[in-house]
C-alpha positions in Angstrom: -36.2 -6.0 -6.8 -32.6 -6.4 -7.3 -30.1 -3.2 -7.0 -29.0 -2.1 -10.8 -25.5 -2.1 -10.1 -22.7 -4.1 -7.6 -19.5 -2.9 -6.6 -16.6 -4.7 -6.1 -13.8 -3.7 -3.9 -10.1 -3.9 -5.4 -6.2 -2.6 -6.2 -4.1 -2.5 -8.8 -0.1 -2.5 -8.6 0.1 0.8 -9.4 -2.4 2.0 -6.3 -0.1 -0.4 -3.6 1.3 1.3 -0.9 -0.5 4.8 -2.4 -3.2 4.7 -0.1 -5.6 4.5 -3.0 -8.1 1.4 -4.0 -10.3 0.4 -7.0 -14.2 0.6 -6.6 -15.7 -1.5 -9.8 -18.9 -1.2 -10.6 -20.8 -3.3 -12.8 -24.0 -2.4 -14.0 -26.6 -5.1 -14.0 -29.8 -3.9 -15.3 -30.4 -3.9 -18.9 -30.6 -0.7 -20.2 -27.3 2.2 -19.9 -27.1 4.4 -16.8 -24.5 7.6 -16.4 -22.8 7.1 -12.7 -22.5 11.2 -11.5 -21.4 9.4 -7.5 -20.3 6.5 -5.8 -18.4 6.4 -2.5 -17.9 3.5 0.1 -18.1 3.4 4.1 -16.5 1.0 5.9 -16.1 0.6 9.4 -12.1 0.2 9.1 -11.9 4.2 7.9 -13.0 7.4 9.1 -15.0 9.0 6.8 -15.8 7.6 2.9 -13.5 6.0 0.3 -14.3 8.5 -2.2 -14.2 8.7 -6.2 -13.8 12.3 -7.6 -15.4 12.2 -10.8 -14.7 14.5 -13.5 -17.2 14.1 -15.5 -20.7 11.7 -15.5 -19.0 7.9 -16.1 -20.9 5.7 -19.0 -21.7 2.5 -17.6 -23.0 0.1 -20.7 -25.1 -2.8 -19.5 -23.1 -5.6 -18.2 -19.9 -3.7 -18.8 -17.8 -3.4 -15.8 -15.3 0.2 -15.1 -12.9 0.7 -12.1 -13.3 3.5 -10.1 -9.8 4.7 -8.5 -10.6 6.1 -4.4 -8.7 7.5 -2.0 -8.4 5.9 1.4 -9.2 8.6 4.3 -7.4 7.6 7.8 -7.8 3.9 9.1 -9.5 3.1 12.4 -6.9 1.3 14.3 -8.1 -1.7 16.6 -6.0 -3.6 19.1 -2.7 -4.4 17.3 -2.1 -7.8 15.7 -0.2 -9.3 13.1 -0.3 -7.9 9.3 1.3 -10.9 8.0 -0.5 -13.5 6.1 -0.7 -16.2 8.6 -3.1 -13.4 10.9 -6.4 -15.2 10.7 -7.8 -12.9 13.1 -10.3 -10.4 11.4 -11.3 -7.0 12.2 -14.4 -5.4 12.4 -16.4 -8.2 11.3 -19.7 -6.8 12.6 -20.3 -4.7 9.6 -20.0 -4.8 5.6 -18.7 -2.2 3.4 -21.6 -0.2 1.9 -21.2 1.5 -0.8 -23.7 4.7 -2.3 -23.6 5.0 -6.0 -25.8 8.2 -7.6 -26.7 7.1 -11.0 -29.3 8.8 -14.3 -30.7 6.1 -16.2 -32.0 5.7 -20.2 -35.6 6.0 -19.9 -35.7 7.2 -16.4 -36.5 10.9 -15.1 -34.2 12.0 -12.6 -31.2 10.7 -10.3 -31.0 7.9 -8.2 -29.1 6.6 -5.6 -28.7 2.5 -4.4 -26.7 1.8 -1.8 -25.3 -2.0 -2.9 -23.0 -4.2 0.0 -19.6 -3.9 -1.6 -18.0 -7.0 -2.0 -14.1 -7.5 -0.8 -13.0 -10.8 -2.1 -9.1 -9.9 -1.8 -9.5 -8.3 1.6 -8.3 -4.7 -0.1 -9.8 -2.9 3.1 -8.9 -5.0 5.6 -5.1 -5.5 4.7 -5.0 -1.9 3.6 -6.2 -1.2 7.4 -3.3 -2.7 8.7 -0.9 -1.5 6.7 -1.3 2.1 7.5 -2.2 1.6 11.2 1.1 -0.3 11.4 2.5 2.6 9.7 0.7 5.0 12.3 2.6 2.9 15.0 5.9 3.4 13.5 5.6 6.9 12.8 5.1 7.9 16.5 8.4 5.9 17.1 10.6 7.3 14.4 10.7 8.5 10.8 12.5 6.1 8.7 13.7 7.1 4.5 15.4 6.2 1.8 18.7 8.3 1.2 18.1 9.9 -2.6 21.5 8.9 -3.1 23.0 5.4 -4.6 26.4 4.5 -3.8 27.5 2.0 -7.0 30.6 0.0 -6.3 33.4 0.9 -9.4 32.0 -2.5 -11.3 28.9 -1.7 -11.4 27.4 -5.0 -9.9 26.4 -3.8 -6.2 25.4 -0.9 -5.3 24.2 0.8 -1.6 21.2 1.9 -0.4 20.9 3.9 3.2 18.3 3.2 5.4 17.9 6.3 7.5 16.1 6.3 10.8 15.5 9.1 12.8 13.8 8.6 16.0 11.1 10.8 17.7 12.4 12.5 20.9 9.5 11.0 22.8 7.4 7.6 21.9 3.8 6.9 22.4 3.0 4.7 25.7 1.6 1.9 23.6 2.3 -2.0 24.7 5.9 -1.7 22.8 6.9 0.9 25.6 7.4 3.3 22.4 10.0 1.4 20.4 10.2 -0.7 17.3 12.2 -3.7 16.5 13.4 -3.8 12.6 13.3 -7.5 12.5 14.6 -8.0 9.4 14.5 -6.6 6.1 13.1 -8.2 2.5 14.1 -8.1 -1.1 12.2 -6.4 -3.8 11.1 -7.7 -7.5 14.2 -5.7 -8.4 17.0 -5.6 -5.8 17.9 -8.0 -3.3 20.6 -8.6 -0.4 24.1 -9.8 -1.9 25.2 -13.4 0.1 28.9 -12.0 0.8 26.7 -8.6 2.8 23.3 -9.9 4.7 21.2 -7.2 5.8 20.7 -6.4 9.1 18.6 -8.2 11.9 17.0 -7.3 14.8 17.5 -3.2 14.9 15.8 -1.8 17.7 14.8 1.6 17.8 14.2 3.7 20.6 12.8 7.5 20.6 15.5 9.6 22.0 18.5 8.0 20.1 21.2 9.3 17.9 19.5 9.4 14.0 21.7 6.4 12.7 22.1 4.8 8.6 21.9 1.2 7.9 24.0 0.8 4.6 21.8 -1.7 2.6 24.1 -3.3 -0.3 22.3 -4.6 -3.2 22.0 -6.8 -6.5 19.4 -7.5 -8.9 17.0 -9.9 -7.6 16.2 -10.1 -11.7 17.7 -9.8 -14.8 15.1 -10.8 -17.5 14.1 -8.0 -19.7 10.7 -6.9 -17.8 12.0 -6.6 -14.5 12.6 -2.6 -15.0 9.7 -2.0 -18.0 7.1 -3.3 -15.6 8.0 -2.5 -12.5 5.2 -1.3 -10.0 6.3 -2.3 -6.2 10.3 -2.9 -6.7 11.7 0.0 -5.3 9.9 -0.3 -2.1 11.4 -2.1 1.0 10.0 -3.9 3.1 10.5 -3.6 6.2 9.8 -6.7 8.5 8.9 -4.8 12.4 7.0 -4.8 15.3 5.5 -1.9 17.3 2.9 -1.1 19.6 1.6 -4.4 19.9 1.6 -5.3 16.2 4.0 -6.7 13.8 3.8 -6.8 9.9 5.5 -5.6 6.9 6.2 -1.4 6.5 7.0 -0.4 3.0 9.5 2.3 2.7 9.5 4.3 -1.2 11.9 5.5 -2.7 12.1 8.8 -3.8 11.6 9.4 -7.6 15.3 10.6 -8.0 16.7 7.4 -5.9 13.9 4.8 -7.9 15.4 5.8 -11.3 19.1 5.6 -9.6 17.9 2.0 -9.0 16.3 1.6 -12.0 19.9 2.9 -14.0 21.8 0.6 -11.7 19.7 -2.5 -12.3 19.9 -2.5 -16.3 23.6 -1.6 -16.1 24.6 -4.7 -13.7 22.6 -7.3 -16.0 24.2 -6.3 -18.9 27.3 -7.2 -17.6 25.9 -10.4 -16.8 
């Protein structure tokens, strides 16, 4: 007899580098069911990927609704790439499952299914790495966005600071503790100006003075969306390798330092 409801693994813009996912759930059957649970297990996370309901969720038939999760702490493997090219896969042996508690019209009482969630963007998997290469850098060094921007007098650049303060001890890990900034990547909003490349190649080592890397910036964009609908442009990526792995580490900017950028963005373009 086939389950009365899938689930669909997922993230929106808005959940990226959050730590937070999407579990949809789409009910199947013909008739309307009331969702009261629904979590997921996965062998890339210790513990469940859990939705805290508020309240019992309508689900009409053939209707689907997104369920926002938090992630709980990754399992790390052996480290390996986190960059799109990786075709190696972790933790293939077993699928998400995930255990959805539901009431349904003309049914007494609660039920519970426990459907194979389905990961067709690889949410879980790329999540995975993300935070255990995150894990990795953080035994290494803390590494954040000054809350200050430095505009030049025109108004057409502007500087960020990079600031990296390294642990007093590292980890023992194939990287012998330290972590190679190998280069750094533009944003949807701000990107590197020609006449000041970022830097290259900035290894860190625990035990080091805490140093700044003064990041000059542009607008990577100037149409009139760039700032309304911006989800992911005020976090930097940082291209590194540590402890065996090597991917991209997204660094935020604070909520006073985003809308810095955000001011600085709309005033260079309109001097454009």
């Amino acid at each position: 007899m086939p389950l009365p409801v899938t689930v669909e693994v997922n993230q929106s813009r808005d959940q990226y580098g959050q730590q937070a996912i999407q579990l949809l759930l789409t009910n199947v059957s013909d008739r309307p069911m009331t969702v009261a649970a629904a979590h997921l297990a996965s062998p890339l996370f210790r513990g469940l990927v859990l939705w805290e309901p508020t309240g019992g969720l309508e689900l009409p038939p053939g209707q689907p609704k997104s369920l926002p999760a938090r992630l709980p702490a990754p399992i790390c493997g052996p480290g390996q790439s986190t960059t799109r090219q990786s075709t190696t896969r972790q933790f293939t042996a077993q699928q998400p499952v995930a255990t959805v508690r539901y009431s349904q019209a003309g049914q007494a009482g609660v039920r519970e299914v426990a459907p194979v969630a389905v990961d067709p963007f690889g949410v879980l998997e790329r999540n995975n790495k993300e935070l255990c290469l995150a894990a990795e850098a953080a035994a290494v060094a803390d590494i954040a966005l000054d809350r200050r921007l430095e505009v030049a007098p025109d108004s057409r650049t502007a500087v960020v600071r990079l600031v990296i303060t390294p642990k007093e001890t590292g980890g023992a890990g194939p990287g012998g503790g330290s972590m190679t900034i190998e280069s750094i990547a533009g944003t949807t909003l701000i990107a590197e100006p020609a006449e000041s490349p970022w830097p290259r190649n900035v290894r860190i080592v625990p035990g080091a003075p805490r140093t700044e890397l003064r990041l000059h910036i542009r607008p990577a964009r100037c149409d009139p969306h760039a700032v309304a609908e911006d989800k992911v442009g005020t976090l930097l990526p940082l291209n590194v390798t540590v402890g065996g792995r090597e991917g991209q580490l997204k660094i935020a900017a604070g909520a006073g330092l985003r809308g810095q950028i955000y001011d600085f963005v709309t005033s260079a373009c309109a001097q454009r």
